[in-house]
N, CA, C and O atoms as a GROMACS GRO file, in nm:
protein
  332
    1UNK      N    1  -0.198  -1.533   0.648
    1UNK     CA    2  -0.133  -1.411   0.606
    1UNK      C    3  -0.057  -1.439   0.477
    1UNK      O    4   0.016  -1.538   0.471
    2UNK      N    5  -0.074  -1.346   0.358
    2UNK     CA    6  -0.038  -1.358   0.224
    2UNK      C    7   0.122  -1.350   0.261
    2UNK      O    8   0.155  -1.298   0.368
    3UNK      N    9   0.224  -1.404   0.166
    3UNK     CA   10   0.350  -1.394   0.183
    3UNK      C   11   0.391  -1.257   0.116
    3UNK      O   12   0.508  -1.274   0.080
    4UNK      N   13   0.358  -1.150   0.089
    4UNK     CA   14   0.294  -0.988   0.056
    4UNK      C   15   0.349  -0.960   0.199
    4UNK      O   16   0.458  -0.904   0.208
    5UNK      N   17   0.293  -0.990   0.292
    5UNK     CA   18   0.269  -0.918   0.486
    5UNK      C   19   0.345  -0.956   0.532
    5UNK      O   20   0.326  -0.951   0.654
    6UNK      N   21   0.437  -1.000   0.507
    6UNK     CA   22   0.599  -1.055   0.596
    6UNK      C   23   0.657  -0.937   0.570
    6UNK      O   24   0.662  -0.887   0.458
    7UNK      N   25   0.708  -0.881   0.688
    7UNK     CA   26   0.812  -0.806   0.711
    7UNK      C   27   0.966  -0.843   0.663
    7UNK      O   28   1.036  -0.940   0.695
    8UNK      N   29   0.990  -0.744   0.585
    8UNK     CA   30   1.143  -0.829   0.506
    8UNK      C   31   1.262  -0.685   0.502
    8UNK      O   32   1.384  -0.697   0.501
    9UNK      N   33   1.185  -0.558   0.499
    9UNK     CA   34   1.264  -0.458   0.545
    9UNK      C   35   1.224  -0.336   0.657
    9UNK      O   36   1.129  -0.333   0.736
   10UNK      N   37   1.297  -0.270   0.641
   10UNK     CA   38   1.269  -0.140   0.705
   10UNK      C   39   1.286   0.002   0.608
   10UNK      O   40   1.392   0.031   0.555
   11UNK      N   41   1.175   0.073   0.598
   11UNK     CA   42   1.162   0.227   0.518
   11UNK      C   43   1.232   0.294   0.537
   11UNK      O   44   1.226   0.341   0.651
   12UNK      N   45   1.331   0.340   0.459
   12UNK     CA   46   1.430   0.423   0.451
   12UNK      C   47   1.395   0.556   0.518
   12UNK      O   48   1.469   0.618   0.595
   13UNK      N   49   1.229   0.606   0.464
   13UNK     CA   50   1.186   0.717   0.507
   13UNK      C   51   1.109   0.742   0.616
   13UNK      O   52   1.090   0.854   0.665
   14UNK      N   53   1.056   0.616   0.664
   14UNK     CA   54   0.969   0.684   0.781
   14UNK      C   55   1.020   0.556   0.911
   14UNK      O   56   0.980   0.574   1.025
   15UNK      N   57   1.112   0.426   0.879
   15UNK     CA   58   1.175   0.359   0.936
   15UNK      C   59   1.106   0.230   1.007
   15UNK      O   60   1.161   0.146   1.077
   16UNK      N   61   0.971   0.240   0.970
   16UNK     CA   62   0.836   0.130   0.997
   16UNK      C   63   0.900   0.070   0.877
   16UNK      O   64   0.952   0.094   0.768
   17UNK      N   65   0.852  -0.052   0.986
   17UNK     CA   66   0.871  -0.238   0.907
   17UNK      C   67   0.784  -0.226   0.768
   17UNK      O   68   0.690  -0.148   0.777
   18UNK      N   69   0.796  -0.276   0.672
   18UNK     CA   70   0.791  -0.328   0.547
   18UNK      C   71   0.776  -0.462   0.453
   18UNK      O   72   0.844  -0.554   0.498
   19UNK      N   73   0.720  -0.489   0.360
   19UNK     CA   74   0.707  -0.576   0.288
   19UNK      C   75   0.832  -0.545   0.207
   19UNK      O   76   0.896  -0.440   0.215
   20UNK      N   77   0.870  -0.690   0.094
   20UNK     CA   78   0.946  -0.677   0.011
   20UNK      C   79   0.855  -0.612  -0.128
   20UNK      O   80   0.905  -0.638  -0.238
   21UNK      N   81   0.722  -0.526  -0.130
   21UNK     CA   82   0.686  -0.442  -0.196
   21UNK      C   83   0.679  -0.290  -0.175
   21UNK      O   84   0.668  -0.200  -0.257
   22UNK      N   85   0.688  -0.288  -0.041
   22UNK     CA   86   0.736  -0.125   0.000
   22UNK      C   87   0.607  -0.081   0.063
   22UNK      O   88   0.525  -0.165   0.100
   23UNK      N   89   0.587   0.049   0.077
   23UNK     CA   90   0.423   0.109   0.116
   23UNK      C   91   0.422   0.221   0.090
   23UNK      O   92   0.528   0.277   0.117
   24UNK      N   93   0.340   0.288   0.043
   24UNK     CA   94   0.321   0.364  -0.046
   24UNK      C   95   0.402   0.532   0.054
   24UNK      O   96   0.420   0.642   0.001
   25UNK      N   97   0.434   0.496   0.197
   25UNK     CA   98   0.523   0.599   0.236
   25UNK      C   99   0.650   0.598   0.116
   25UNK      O  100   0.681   0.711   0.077
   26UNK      N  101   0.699   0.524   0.076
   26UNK     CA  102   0.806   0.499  -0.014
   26UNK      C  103   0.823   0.387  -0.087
   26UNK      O  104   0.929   0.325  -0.080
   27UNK      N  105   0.738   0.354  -0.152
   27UNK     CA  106   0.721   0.258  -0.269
   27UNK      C  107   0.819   0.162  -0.326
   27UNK      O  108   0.916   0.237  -0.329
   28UNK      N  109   0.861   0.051  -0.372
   28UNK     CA  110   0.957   0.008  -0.480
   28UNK      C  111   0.862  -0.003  -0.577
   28UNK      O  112   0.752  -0.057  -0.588
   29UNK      N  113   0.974   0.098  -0.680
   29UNK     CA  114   0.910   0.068  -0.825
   29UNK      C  115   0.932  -0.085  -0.906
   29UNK      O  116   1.045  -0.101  -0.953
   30UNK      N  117   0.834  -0.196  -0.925
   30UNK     CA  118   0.817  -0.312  -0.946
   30UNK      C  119   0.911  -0.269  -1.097
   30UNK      O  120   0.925  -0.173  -1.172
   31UNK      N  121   0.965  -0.414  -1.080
   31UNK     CA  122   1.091  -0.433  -1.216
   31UNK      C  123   0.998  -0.474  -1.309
   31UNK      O  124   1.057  -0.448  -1.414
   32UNK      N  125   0.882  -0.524  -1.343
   32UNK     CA  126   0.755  -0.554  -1.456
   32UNK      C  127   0.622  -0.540  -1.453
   32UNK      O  128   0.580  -0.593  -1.350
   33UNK      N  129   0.578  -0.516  -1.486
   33UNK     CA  130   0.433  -0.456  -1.467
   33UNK      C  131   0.396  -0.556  -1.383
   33UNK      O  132   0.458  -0.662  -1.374
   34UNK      N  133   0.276  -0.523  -1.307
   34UNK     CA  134   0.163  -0.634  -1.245
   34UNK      C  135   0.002  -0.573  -1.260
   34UNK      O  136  -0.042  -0.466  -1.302
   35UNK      N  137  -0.043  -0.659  -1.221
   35UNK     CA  138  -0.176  -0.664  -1.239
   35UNK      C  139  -0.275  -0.619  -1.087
   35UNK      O  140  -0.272  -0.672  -0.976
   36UNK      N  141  -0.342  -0.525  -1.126
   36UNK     CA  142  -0.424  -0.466  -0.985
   36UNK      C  143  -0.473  -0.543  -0.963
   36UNK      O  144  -0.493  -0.604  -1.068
   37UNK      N  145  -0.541  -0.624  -0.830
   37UNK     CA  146  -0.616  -0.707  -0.771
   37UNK      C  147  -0.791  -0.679  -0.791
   37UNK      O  148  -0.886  -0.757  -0.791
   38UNK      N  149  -0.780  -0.527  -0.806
   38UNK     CA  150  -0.874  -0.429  -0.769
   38UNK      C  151  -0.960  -0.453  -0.924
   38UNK      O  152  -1.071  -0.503  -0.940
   39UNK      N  153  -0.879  -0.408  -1.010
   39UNK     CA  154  -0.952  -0.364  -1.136
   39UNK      C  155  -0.904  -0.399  -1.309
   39UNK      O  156  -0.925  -0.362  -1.424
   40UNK      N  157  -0.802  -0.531  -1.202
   40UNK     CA  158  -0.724  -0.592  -1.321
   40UNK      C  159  -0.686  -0.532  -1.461
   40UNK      O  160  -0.709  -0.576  -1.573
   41UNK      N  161  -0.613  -0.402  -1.414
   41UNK     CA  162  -0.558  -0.321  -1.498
   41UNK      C  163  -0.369  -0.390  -1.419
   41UNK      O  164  -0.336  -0.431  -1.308
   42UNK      N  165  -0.293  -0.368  -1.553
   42UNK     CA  166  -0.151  -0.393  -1.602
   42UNK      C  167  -0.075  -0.281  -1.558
   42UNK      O  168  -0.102  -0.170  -1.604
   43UNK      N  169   0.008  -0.294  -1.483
   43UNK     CA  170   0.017  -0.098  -1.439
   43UNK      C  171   0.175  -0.168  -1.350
   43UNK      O  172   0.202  -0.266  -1.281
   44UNK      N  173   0.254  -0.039  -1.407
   44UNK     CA  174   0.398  -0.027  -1.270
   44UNK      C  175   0.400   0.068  -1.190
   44UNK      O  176   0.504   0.104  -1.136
   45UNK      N  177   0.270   0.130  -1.168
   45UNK     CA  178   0.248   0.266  -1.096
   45UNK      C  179   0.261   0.184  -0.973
   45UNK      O  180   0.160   0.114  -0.967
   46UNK      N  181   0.359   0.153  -0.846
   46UNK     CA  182   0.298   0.145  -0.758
   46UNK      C  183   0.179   0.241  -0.637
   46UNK      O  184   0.125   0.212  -0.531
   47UNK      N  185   0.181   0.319  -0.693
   47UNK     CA  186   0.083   0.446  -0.621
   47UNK      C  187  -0.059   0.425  -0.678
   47UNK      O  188  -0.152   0.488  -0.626
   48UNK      N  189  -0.088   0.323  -0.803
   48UNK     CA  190  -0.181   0.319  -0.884
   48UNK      C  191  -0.311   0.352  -0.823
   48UNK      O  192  -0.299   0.288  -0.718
   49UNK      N  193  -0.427   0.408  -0.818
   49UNK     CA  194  -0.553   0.412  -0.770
   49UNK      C  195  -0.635   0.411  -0.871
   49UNK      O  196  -0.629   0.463  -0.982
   50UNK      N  197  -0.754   0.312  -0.791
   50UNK     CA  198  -0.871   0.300  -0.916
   50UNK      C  199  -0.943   0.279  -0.866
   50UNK      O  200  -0.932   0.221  -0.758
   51UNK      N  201  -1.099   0.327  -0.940
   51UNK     CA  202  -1.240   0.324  -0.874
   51UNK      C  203  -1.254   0.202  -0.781
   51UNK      O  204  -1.276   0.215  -0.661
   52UNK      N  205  -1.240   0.080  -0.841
   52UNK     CA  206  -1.283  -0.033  -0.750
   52UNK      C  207  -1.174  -0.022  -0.612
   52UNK      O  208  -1.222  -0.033  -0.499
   53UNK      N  209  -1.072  -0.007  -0.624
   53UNK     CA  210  -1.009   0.035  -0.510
   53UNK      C  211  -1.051   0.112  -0.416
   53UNK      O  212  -1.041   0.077  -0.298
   54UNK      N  213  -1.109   0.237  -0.455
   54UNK     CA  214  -1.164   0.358  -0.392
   54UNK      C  215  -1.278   0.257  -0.301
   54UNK      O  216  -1.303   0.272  -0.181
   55UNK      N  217  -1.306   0.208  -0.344
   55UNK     CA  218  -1.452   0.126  -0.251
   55UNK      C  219  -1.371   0.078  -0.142
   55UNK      O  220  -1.415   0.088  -0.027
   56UNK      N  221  -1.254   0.024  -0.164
   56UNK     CA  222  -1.231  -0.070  -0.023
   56UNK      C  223  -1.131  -0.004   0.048
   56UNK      O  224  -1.072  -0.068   0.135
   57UNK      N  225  -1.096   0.135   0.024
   57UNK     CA  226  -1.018   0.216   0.074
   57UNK      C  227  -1.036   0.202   0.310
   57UNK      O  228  -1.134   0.274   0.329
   58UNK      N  229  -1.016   0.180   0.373
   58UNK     CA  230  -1.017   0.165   0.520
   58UNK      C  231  -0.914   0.214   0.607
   58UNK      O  232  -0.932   0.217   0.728
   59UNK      N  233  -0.778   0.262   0.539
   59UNK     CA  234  -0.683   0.337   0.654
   59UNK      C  235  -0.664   0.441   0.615
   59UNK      O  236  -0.713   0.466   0.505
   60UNK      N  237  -0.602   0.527   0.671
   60UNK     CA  238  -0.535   0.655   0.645
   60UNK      C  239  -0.378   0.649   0.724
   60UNK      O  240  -0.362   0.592   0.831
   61UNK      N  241  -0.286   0.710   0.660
   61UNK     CA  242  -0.137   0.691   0.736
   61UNK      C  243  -0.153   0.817   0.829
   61UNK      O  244  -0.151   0.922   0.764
   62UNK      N  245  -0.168   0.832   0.957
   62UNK     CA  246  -0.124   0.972   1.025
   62UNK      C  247  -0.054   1.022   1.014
   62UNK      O  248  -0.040   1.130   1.071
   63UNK      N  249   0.024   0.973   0.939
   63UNK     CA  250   0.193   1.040   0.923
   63UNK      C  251   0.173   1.126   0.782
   63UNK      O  252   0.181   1.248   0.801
   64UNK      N  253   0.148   1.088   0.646
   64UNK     CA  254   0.122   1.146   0.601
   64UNK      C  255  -0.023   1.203   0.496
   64UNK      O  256  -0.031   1.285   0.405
   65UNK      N  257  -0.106   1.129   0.551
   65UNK     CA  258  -0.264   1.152   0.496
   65UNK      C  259  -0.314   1.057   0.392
   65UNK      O  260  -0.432   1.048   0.357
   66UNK      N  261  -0.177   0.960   0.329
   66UNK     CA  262  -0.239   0.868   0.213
   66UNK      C  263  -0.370   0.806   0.261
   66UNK      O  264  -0.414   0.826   0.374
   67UNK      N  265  -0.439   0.720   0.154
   67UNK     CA  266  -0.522   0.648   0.234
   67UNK      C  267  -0.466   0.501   0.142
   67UNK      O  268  -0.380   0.503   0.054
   68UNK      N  269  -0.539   0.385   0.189
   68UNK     CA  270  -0.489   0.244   0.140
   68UNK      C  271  -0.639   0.138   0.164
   68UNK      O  272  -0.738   0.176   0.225
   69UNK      N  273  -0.629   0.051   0.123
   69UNK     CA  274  -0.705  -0.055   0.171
   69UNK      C  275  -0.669  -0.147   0.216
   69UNK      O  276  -0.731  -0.248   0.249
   70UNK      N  277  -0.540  -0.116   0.223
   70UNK     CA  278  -0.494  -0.268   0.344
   70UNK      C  279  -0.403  -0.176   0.427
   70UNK      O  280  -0.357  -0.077   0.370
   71UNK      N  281  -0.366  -0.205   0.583
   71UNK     CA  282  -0.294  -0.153   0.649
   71UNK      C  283  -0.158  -0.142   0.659
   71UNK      O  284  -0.099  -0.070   0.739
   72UNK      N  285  -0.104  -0.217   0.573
   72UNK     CA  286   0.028  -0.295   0.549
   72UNK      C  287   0.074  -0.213   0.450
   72UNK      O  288   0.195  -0.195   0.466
   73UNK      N  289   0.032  -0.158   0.359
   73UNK     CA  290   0.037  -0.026   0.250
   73UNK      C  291   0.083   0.078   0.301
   73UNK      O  292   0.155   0.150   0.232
   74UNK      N  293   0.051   0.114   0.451
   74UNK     CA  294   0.130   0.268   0.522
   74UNK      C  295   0.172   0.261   0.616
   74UNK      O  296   0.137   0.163   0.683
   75UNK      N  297   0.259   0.348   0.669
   75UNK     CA  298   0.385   0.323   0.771
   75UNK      C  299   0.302   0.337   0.929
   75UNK      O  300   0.321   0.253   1.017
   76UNK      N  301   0.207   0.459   0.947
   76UNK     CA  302   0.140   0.428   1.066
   76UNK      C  303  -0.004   0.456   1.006
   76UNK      O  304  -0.049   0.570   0.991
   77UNK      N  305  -0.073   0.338   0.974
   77UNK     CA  306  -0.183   0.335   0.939
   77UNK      C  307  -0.265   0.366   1.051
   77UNK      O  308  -0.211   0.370   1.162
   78UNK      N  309  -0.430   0.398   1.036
   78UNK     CA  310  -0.563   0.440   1.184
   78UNK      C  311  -0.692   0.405   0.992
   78UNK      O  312  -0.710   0.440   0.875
   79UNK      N  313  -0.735   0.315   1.102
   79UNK     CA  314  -0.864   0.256   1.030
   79UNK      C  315  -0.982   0.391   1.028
   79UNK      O  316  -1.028   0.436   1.133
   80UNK      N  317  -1.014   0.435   0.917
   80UNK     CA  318  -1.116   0.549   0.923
   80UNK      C  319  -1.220   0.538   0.930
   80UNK      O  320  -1.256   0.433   0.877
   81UNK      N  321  -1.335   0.622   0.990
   81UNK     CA  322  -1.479   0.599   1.011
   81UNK      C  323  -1.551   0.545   0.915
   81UNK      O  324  -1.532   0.610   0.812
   82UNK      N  325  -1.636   0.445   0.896
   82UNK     CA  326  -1.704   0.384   0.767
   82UNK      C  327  -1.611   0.331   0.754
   82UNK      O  328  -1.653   0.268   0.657
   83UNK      N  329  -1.483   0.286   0.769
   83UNK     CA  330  -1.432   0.200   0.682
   83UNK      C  331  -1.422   0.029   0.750
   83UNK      O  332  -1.377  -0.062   0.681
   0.00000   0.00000   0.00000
């Protein structure tokens, strides 16, 4: 498990455990740009989405409809069909 997936807080907004990067229920906006894994674009969007992303897209939050490719990204993630 990446040191990313350690639980280090709790979401202000929906009160599910957290990374010290947030999930896209309520994000921290990164203090310097980083680099997508996905499509190695430079970006402080944490909400960022991009085609190569779109491919590995696999949860949806029930709570509020985002979708993610890792489960750890939303507060109550459900793995979607095909994914």
């Amino acid at each position: 498990m990446s040191e990313e997936s350690s639980v280090e807080s709790i979401c202000p907004t929906c009160g599910a455990a957290t990374t010290a990067t947030g999930h896209l229920c309520r994000p921290f906006k990164p203090t310097k740009p980083y680099v997508c894994e996905y499509c190695g674009a430079e970006t402080d969007d944490p909400r960022h989405m991009c085609y190569p992303q779109i491919e590995h897209l696999r949860f949806q939050c029930v709570h509020c409809g985002r979708l993610a490719a890792k489960a750890e990204a939303l507060c109550h993630p459900k793995r979607i069909a095909g994914g």
